[in-house]
TIKEPA-489287 format. One line per 3 residues: number of its first residue (from 1); for each residue x, y, z of C-alpha. Coordinates in steps of 0.5 Angstrom, whole numbers, always signed. Example, Ala and Ser with C-alpha at 12.3 -4.5 7.8 and 13.67 -1.06 7.14 Angstrom:
# residues 2
1> +25/-9/+16 ~ +27/-2/+14
# end
This chain:
# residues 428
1> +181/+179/+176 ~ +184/+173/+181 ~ +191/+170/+180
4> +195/+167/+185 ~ +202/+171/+185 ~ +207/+175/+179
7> +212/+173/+175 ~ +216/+176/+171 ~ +223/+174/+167
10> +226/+178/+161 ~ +230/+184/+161 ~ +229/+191/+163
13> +224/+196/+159 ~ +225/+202/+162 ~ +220/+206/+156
16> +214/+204/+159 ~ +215/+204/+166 ~ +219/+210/+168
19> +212/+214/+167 ~ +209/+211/+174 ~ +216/+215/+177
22> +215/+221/+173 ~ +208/+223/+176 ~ +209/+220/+182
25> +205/+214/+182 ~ +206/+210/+187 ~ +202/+204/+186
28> +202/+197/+191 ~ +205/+194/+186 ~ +209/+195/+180
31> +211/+191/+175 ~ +213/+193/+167 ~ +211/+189/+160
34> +203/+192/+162 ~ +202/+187/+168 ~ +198/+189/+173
37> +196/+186/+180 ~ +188/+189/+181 ~ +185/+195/+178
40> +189/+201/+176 ~ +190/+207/+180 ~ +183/+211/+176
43> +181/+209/+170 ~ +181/+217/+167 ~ +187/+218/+161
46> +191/+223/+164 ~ +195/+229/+160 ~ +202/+229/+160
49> +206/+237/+159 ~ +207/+234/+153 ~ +200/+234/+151
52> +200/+226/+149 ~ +194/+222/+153 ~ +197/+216/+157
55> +192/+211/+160 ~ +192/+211/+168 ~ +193/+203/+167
58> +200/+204/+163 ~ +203/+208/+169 ~ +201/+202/+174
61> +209/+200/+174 ~ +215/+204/+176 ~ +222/+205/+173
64> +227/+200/+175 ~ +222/+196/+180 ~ +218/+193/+174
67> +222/+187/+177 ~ +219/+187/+184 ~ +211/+186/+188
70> +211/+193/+192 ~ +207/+192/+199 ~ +204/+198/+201
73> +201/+198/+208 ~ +194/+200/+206 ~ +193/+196/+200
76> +196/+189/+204 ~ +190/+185/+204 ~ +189/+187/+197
79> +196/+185/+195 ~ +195/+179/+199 ~ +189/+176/+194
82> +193/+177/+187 ~ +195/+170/+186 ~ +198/+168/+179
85> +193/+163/+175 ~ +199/+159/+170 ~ +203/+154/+172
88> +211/+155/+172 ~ +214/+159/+166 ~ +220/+154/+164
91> +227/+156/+166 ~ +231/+159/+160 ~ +234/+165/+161
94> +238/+169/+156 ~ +245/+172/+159 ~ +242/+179/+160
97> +236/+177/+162 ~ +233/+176/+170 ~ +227/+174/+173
100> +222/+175/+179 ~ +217/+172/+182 ~ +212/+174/+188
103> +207/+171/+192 ~ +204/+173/+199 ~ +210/+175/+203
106> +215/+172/+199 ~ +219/+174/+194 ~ +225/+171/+188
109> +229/+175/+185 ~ +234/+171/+180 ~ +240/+175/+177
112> +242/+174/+169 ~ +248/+169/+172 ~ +242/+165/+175
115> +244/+167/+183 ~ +237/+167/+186 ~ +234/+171/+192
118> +228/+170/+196 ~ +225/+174/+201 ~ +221/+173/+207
121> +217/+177/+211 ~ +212/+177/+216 ~ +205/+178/+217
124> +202/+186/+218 ~ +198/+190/+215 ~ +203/+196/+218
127> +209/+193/+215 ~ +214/+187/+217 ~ +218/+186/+224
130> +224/+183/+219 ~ +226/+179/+213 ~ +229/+172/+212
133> +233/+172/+205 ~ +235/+165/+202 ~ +241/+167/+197
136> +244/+161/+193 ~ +248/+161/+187 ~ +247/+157/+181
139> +250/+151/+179 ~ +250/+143/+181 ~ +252/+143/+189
142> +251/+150/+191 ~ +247/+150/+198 ~ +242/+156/+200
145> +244/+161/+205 ~ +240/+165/+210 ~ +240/+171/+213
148> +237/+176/+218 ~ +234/+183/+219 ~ +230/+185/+224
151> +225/+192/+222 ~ +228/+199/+226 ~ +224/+204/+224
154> +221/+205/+229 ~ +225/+202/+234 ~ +227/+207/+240
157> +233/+203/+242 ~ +239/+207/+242 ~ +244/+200/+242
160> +244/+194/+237 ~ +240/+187/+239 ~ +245/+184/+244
163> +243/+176/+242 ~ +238/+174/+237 ~ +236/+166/+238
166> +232/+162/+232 ~ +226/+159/+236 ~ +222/+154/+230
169> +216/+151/+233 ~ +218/+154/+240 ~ +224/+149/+240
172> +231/+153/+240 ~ +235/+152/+234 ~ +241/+156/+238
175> +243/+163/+237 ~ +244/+167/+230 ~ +251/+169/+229
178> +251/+177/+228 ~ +255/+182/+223 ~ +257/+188/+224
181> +252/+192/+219 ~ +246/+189/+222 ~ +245/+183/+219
184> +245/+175/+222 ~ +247/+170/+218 ~ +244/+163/+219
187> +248/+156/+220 ~ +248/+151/+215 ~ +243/+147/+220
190> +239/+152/+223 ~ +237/+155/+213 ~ +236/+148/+212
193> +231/+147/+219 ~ +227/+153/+217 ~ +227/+152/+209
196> +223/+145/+212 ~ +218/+149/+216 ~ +216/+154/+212
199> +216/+149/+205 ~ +210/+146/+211 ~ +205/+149/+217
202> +211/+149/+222 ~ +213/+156/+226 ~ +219/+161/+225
205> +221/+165/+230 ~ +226/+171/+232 ~ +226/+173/+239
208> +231/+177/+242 ~ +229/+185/+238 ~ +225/+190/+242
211> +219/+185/+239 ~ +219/+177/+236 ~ +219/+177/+229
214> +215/+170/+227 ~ +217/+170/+219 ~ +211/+167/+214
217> +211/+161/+211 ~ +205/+165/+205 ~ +207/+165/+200
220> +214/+161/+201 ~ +213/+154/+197 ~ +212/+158/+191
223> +217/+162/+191 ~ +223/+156/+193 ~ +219/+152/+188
226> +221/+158/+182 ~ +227/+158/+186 ~ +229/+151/+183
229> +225/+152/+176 ~ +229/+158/+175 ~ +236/+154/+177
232> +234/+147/+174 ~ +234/+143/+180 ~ +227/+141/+180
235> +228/+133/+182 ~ +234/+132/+185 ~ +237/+131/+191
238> +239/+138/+192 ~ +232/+142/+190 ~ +229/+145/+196
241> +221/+143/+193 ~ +220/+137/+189 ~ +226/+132/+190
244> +228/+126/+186 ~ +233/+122/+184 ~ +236/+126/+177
247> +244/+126/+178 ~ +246/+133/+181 ~ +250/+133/+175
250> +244/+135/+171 ~ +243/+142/+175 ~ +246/+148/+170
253> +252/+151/+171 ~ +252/+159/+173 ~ +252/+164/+168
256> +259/+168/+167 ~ +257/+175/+167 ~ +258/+180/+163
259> +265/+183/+163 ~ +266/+190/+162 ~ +273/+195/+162
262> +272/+200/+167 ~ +276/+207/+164 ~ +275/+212/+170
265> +276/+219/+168 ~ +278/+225/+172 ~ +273/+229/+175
268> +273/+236/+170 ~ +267/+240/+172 ~ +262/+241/+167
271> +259/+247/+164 ~ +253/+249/+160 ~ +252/+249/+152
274> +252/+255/+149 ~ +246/+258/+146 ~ +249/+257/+138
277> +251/+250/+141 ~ +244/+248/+143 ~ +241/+251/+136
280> +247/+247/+133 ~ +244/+241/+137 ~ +237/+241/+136
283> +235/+239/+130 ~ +239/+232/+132 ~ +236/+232/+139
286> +229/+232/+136 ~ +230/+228/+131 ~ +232/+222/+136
289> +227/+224/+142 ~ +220/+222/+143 ~ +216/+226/+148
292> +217/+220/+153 ~ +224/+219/+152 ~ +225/+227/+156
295> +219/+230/+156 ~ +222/+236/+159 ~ +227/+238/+154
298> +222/+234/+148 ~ +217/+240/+150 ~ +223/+246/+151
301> +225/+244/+144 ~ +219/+243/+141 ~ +216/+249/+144
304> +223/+253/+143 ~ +223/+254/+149 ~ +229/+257/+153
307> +233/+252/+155 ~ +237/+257/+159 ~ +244/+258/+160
310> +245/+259/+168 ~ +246/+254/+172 ~ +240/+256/+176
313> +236/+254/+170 ~ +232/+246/+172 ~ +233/+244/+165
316> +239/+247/+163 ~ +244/+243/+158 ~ +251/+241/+161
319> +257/+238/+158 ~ +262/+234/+161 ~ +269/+232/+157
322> +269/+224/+157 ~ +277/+224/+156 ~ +280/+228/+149
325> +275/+225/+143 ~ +268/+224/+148 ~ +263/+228/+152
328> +256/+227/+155 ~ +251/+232/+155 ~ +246/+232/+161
331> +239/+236/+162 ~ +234/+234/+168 ~ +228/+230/+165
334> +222/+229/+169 ~ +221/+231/+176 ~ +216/+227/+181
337> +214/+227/+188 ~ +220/+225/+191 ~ +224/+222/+184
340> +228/+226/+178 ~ +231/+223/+173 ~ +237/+226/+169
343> +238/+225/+161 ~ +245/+223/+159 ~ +247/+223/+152
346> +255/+221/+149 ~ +257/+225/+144 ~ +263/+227/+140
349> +267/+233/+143 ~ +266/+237/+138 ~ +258/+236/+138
352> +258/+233/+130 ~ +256/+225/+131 ~ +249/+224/+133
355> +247/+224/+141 ~ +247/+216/+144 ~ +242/+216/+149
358> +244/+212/+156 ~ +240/+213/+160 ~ +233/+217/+162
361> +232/+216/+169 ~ +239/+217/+173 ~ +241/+221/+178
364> +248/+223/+177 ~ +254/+222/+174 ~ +263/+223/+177
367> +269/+219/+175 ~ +266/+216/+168 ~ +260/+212/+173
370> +253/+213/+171 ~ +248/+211/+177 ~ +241/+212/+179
373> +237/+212/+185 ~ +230/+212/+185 ~ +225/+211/+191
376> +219/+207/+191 ~ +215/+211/+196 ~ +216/+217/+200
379> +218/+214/+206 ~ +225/+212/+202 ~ +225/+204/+206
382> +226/+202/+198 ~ +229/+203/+192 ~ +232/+201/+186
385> +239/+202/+184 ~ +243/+202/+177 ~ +249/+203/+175
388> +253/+205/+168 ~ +261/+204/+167 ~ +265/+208/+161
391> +270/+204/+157 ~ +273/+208/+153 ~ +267/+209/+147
394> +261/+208/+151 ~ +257/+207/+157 ~ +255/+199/+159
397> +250/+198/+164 ~ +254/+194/+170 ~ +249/+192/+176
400> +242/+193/+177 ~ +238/+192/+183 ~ +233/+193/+188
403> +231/+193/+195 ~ +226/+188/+196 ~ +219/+190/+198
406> +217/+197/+201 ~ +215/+193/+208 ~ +218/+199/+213
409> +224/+195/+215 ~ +229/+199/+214 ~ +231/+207/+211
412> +234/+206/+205 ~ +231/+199/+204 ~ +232/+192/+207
415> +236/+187/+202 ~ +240/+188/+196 ~ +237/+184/+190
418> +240/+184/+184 ~ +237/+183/+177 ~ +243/+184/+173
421> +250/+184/+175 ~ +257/+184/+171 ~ +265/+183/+172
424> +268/+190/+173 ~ +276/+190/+171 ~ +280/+197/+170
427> +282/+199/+164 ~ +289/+198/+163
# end
């Protein structure tokens, strides 16, 4: 199959693609809703513990990076061939919903109130020298950002650059003005001149590093293009594309995000479940679980496993008071390569209601703050994040991310790219 690019809008799907974690599959690229770029990893079904066989194309995603084109070194060129065949999908967007887009070294992500981020990198098989990100709100009159980072790695330098200058088409554009966490952010006239050239054939240059980094223009009509779809500019002044003459006033107001109110509990140590309590439990568990919800506690209570009683014990079951009417249950899920995830359920103190699933995948849990961390690869220079807040009653999901293309800039990845965000109030 031959496309030129991805794409992909909608809202997050963990049941399919917390498996490409789970077994520590790591692809090039992982997208969820079974898209996938190329040919998956083997073509031979695999046996899970659970004993249910899964296709190896269905793992060809990742938890919480369905939403991102991941780019492995030694699948580059590969990577740089997938193309998508389709012309753009239209911009409406529900209020929960996100989308992205990827093409050759640039990539979009738009979150749910239709703020839009696009990534540039460079050209490299072992990974890229920096990155470019264009951030721009939604709605009628809103001008693009640009800001800067540069790949340390590798580098052997023990101090931080002391002046990075923006060179288009070997012209000097000035200096780029730093911050104090690493990044360089662009004037409005030095964004505007290198959106230009990288909309055509000119040359974008970074120099002042330990080495030059010339940002690619692959792939960056493409994706500045979607920028404008999503955003409803396509023919005004304003588009970054394809300008026209259709009255700014035309472009969509941003989405309001979602607000939650933020109950923050105290910090009560948690304690495992008895036995008589997880006999009580068990029947409501196995009722709501499939093997793929938590294939670790699904198989120790199909199986009557010992689910352990000691803190030692890896799938041990623990509860934590959520206040005087709450309480979350929690026990290990899966176990990867370098990823686990944490099964949390709400549930009435007394353990009589039904267990409430929040999440399959997180990695901890302190002051009524769900969050997950998960890597894309070993080497951890990208990762996707989320975050779920209690209310009083239940935990909503508050802000979900990632960090972009694993491209060997940065330890702990290279940008914040939200897919979902929200307005947090404390609760009064």
């Amino acid at each position: 199959m031959s496309i030129t690019g991805l794409f992909l809008n909608g809202s997050s799907n963990y049941s399919l693609c917390s498996l490409g974690l789970k077994f520590g599959i790591t692809p090039a690229s992982l997208l969820s809703h079974r898209v996938y770029t190329g040919a998956p990893p083997q073509s031979a079904n695999l046996r899970t513990r659970t004993g249910s066989t899964i296709p190896r194309s269905s793992l060809y995603c990742g938890e919480h990076f369905h939403y991102s084109l991941m780019r492995y070194p030694m699948n580059h060129k590969k990577i740089a061939a997938i193309i998508l065949a389709s012309s753009f999908v239209s911009s409406a967007m529900a209020q929960d919903e996100w989308v992205s887009f990827a093409h050759k070294n640039w990539e979009l992500v738009c979150d749910n109130t239709h703020t839009c981020r696009a990534a540039g990198y460079s050209n490299g098989e072992e990974g890229s020298t920096g990155s470019v990100l264009i951030t721009r709100l939604a709605g009628p009159g809103t001008q693009p950002t640009g800001a800067v980072t540069l790949a340390d790695i590798e580098s052997n330098e023990s101090s931080p650059v002391p002046k990075l200058t923006l060179w288009i088409n070997d012209k000097l554009m000035g200096n780029v003005q730093p911050t104090q966490d690493g990044i360089w952010h662009l004037s409005t006239s030095q964004t505007q001149a290198l959106l230009k050239t990288v909309n055509g054939s000119g040359k974008v240059e970074f120099k002042g590093g330990p080495v030059s980094f010339v940002l690619s223009g692959d792939g960056a009509t493409a994706v500045l293009l979607k920028m404008d779809d999503v955003q409803g500019r396509i023919g005004t002044p304003g588009a970054l594309t394809k300008k026209g003459d259709k009255p700014e006033s035309s472009v969509p107001a941003a989405i309001p995000a979602p607000v939650i109110q933020w109950v923050k509990v105290s910090d009560v140590p948690e304690r495992l479940l008895t036995a008589p309590e997880i006999a009580a439990l068990k029947p409501k568990l196995l009722a709501m679980l499939k093997p793929d919800d938590c294939e670790h506690l699904w198989f120790d209570l199909k199986n009557n496993s010992d689910l352990g009683t000691s803190a030692d014990h890896e799938d041990a079951l623990t509860l934590t008071p959520l206040g005087n009417d709450h309480a979350l249950i929690s026990t290990l899920c899966w176990r990867a390569a370098y990823n686990q995830g944490y099964g949390y359920w709400v549930i009435d103190n007394a353990l009589k209601t039904d267990p409430v699933l929040v999440t399959n995948s997180a990695s901890g849990y302190s002051q009524g703050v769900i969050s997950l961390g998960q890597r894309g690869r070993g080497l951890g220079d990208c990762f996707s994040t989320a975050r779920w807040l209690w209310d009083g009653e239940t935990f909503h999901k508050s802000r979900e991310a990632t960090t972009g293309m694993c491209s060997y800039i940065h330890l702990g990845g290279t940008w914040d790219l939200p897919t979902f965000v929200t307005e947090v109030k404390p609760a009064l």
